[in-house]
C-alpha positions as CSV (number, residue, x, y, z in Angstrom):
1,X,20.5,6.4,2.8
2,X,18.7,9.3,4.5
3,X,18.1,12.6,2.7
4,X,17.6,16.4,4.3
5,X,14.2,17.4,3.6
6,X,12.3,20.8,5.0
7,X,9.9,18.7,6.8
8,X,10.9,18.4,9.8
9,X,8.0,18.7,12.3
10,X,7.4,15.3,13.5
11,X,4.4,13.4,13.8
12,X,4.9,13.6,17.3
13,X,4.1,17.3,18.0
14,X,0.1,17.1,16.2
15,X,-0.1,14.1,19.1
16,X,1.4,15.7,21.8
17,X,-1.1,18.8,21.5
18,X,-4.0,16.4,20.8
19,X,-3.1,14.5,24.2
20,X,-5.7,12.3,25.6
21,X,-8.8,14.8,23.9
22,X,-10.9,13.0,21.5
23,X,-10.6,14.6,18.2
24,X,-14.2,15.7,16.6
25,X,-15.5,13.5,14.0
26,X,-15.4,16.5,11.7
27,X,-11.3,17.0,12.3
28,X,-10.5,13.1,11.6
29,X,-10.0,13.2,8.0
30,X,-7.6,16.6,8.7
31,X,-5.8,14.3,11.0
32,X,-5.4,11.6,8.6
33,X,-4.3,13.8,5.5
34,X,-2.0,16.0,8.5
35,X,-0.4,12.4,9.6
36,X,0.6,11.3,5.9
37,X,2.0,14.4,4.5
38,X,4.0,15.0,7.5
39,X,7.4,12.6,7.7
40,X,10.3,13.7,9.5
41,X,13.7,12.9,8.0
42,X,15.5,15.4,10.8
43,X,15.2,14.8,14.5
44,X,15.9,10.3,14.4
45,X,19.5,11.8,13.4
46,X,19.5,14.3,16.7
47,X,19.0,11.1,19.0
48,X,20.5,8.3,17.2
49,X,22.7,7.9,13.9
50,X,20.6,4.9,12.5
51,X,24.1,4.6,9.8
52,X,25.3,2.8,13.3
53,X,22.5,0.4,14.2
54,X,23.2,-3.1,13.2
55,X,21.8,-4.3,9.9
56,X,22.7,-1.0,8.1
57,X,25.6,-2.3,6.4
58,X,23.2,-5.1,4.7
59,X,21.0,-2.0,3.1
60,X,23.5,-1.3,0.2
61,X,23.2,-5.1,-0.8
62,X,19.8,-4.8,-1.9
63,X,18.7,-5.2,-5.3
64,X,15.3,-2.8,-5.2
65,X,15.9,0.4,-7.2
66,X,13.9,2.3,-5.1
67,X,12.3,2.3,-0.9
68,X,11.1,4.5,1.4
69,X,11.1,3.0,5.2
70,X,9.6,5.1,8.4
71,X,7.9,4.7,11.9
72,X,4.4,5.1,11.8
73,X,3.6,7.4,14.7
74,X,6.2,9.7,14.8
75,X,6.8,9.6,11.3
76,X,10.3,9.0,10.9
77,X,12.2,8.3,7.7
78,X,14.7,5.8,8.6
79,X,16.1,4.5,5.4
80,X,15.0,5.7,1.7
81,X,16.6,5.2,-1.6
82,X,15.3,7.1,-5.0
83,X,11.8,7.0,-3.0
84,X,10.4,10.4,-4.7
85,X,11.6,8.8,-8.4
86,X,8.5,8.0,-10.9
87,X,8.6,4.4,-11.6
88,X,6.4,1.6,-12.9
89,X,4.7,0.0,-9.7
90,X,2.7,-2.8,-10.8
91,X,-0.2,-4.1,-8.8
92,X,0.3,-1.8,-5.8
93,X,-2.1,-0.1,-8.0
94,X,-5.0,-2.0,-6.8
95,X,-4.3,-0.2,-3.5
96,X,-6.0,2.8,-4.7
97,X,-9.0,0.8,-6.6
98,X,-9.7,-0.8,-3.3
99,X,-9.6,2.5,-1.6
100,X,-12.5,3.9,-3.9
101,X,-14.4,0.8,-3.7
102,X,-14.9,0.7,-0.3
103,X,-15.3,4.6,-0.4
104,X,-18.2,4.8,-3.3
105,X,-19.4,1.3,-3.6
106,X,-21.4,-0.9,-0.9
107,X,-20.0,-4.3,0.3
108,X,-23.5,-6.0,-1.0
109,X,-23.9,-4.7,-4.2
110,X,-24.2,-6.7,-7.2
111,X,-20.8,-7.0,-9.2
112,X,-20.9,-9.1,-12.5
113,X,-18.1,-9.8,-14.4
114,X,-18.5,-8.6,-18.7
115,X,-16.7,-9.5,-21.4
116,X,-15.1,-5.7,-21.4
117,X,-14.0,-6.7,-17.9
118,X,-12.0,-9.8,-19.1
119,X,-9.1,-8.4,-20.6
120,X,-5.7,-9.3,-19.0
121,X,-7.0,-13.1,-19.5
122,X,-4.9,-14.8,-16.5
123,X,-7.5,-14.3,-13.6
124,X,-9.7,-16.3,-11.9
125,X,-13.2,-14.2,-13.0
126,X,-14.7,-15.1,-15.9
127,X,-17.2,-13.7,-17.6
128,X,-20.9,-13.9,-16.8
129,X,-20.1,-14.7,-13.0
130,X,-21.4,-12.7,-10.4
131,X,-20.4,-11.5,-6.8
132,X,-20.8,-9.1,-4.2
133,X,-18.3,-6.3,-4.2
134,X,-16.6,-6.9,-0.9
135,X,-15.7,-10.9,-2.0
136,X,-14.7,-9.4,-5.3
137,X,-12.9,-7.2,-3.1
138,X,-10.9,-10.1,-1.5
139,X,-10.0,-11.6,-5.0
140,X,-8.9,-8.3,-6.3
141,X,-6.3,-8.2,-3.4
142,X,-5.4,-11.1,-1.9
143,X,-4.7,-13.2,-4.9
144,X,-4.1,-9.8,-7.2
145,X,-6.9,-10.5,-9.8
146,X,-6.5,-8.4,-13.3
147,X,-9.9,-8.8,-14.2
148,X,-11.8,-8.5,-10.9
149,X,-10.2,-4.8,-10.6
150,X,-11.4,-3.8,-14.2
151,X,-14.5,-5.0,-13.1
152,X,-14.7,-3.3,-9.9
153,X,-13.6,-0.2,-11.6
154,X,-16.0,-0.2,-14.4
155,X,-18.8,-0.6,-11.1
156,X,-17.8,2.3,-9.2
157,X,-17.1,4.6,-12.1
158,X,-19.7,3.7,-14.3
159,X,-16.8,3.1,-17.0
160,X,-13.3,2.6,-16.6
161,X,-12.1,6.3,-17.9
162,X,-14.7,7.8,-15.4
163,X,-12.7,5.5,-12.5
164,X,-9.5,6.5,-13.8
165,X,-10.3,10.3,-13.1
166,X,-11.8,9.0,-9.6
167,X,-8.2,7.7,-8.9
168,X,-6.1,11.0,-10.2
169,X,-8.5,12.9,-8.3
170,X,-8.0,10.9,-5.0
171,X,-4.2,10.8,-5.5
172,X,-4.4,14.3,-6.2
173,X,-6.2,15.1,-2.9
174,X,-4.1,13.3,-1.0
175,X,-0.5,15.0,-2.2
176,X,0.5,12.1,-4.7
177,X,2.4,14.6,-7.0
178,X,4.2,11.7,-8.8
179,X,1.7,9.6,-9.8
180,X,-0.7,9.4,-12.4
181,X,-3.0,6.1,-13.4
182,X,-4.2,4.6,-16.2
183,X,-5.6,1.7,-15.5
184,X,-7.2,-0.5,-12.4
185,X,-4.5,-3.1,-12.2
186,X,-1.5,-1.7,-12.4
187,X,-0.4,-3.9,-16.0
188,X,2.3,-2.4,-17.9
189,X,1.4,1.0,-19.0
190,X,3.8,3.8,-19.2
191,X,0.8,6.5,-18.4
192,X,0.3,4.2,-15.1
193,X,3.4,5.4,-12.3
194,X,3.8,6.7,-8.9
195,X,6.8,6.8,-6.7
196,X,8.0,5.1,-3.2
197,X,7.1,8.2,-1.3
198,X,3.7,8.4,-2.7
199,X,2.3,5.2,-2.2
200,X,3.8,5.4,1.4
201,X,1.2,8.5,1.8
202,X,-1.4,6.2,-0.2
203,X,-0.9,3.3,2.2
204,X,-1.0,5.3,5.4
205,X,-4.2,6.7,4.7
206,X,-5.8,3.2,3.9
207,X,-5.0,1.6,6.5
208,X,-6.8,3.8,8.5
209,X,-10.3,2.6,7.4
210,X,-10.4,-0.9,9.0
211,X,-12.4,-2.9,6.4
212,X,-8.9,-1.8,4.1
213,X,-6.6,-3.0,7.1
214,X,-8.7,-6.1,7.6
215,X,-8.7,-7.1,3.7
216,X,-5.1,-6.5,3.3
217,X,-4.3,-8.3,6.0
218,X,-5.9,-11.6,5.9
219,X,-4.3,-14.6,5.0
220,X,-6.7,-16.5,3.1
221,X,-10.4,-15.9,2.4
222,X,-13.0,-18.0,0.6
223,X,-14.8,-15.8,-2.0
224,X,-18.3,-16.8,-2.6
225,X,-19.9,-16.4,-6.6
226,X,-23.3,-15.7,-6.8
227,X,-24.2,-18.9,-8.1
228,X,-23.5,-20.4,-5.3
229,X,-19.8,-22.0,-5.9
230,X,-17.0,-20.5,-4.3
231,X,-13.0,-19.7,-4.6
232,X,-10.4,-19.9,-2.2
233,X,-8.0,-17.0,-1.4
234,X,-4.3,-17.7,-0.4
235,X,-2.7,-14.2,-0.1
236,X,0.3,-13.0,-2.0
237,X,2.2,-11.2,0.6
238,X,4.6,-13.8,1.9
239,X,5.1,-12.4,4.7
240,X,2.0,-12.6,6.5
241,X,3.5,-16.1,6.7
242,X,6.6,-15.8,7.8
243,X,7.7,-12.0,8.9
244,X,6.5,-11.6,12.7
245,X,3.9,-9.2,13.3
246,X,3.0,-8.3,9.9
247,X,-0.4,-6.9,9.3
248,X,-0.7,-6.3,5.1
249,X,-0.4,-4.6,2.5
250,X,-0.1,-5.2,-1.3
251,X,2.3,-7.2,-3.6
252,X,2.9,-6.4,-7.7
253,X,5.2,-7.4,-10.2
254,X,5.7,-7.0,-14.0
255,X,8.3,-7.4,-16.2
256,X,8.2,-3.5,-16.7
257,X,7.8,-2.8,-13.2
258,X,10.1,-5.4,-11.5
259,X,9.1,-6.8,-7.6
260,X,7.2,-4.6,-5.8
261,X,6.3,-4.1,-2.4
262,X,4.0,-2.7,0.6
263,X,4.2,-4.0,3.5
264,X,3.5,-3.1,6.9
265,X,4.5,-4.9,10.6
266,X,3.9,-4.3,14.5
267,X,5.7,-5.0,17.5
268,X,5.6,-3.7,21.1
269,X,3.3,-1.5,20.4
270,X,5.5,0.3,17.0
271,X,4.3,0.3,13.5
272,X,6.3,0.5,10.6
273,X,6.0,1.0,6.5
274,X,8.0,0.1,3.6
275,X,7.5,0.8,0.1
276,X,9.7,-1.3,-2.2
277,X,10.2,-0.9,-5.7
278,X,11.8,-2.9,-8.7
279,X,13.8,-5.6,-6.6
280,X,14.9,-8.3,-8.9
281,X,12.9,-11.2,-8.3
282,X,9.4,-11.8,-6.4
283,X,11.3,-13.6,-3.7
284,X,13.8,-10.9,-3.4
285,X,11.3,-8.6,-2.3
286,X,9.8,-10.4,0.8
287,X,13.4,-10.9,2.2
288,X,14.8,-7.2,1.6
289,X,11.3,-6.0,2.7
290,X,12.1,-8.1,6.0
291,X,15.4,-6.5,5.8
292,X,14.2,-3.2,6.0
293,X,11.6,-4.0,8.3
294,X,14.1,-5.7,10.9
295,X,16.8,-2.5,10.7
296,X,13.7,-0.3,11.4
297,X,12.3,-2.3,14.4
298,X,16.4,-2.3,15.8
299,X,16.3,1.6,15.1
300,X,13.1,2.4,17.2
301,X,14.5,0.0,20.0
302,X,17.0,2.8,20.5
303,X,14.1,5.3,21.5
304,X,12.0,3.7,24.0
């Protein structure tokens, strides 16, 4: 399940050197982009053959074409499978149009929806209404609203195209060299596409800016209009509900895209990630991402 890759400097050398020394404000974001290009697929194998640990023989029973599966602080690959193949990844696009919101936009402006806005026809916003960008936020990604992200994108970028370019231009900056998007959402598109490994580097860099962390991982939220009436938010991601000491991120599915996955979980003080994509049903998904995540967590048990 684990492929040889040239880097092999772990995440833990950049925090051994930093030690207890507070790191200038102006080297934070050089930390950040250090932290998610760096993943170590070497040394885990030098103190433990994770081929051994108990729940790897249940890995080649799952029905997701592609995953990528690693320990957040030291940056360890544990498991992957395809993760550097382009494929279709549905609504784990709204990752990145969340991102840029909260990057360019404020939480209290002004976001109506437009007729040019309602396009995919299934969501809850509807033309006319009105909200403030962060509770448009919340309905964009907890309940994975189609129109509230064409909307948020046409009010960041001024039009959708312009956002578009803000989104190649991000995933360019931050080493996304499989992906490319074409629109908001993440509906089928075959110019819309990114890979396992790539939104694994999109994913750890979000959920470094708390508001991100906090949206992504709340279970419900109530998402005030304008007007004065309000909607209520049950989250998508199952397994906030039921997977022990999850903490987010992002579900998506299409026909063209299959099941997809984000999801990230804590315990005794270890973080892991998994990107999951194309397993075979929506259900599927939450139980080989709890799969995954239980193997990992039985892995990094080894090394304490």
């Amino acid at each position: 399940m684990m492929k040889k890759s040239k880097y092999i400097i772990p995440v833990l050398l950049l925090l051994a050197a930093c030690g207890a020394k507070e790191i200038p404000v102006r080297d934070l974001e050089a930390e950040r982009l250090y932290k998610i290009s760096t993943l170590d697929t070497t040394t885990l194998r030098t103190i433990i053959d994770p081929d051994t640990v108990e729940g790897f023989d249940l890995l080649d029973n799952l029905t997701a074409q592609a995953w990528i599966l690693i320990d957040d602080k030291t940056g360890f690959v544990i498991s992957e499978k395809k993760s550097r193949e382009r494929m279709y990844i549905a609504s784990l696009t709204k990752m990145m149009t969340c991102l840029l919101a909260l990057e360019h936009g404020s939480d209290s402006d002004s976001v109506y929806i437009t007729q040019s806005d309602y396009v995919s026809r299934d969501s809850r916003v509807k033309p006319d209404q009105g909200y403030l960008l962060r509770d448009l936020i919340n309905e964009m990604m907890l309940v994975s609203d189609n129109d509230a992200a064409y909307a948020i994108a046409r009010h960041i970028g001024g039009d959708t195209t312009a956002f578009y370019n803000k989104m190649n231009e991000k995933a360019a900056y931050l080493g996304m060299t499989a992906t490319h998007y074409d629109n908001p959402n993440g509906l089928p598109n075959d110019s819309n596409y990114s890979s396992a490994y790539d939104q694994l580097r999109l994913v750890r860099y979000s959920m470094e800016d708390s508001v991100f962390a906090q949206v992504v991982g709340s279970r419900e939220a109530r998402v005030p209009l304008l007007d004065g009436r309000h909607m209520d938010c049950i989250n998508t991601n199952r397994l906030l509900f039921t997977y022990d000491g999850c903490i987010g991120v992002k579900t998506g599915f299409t026909y063209q895209a299959g099941a997809c996955l984000a999801a990230s979980a804590e315990r005794d003080g270890v973080r892991l990630y998994v990107i999951l994509l194309k397993s075979k049903n929506m259900s599927l998904r939450f139980k080989e991402a709890a799969v995954l995540l239980d193997y990992g967590f039985r892995v990094m048990s080894y090394l304490r």
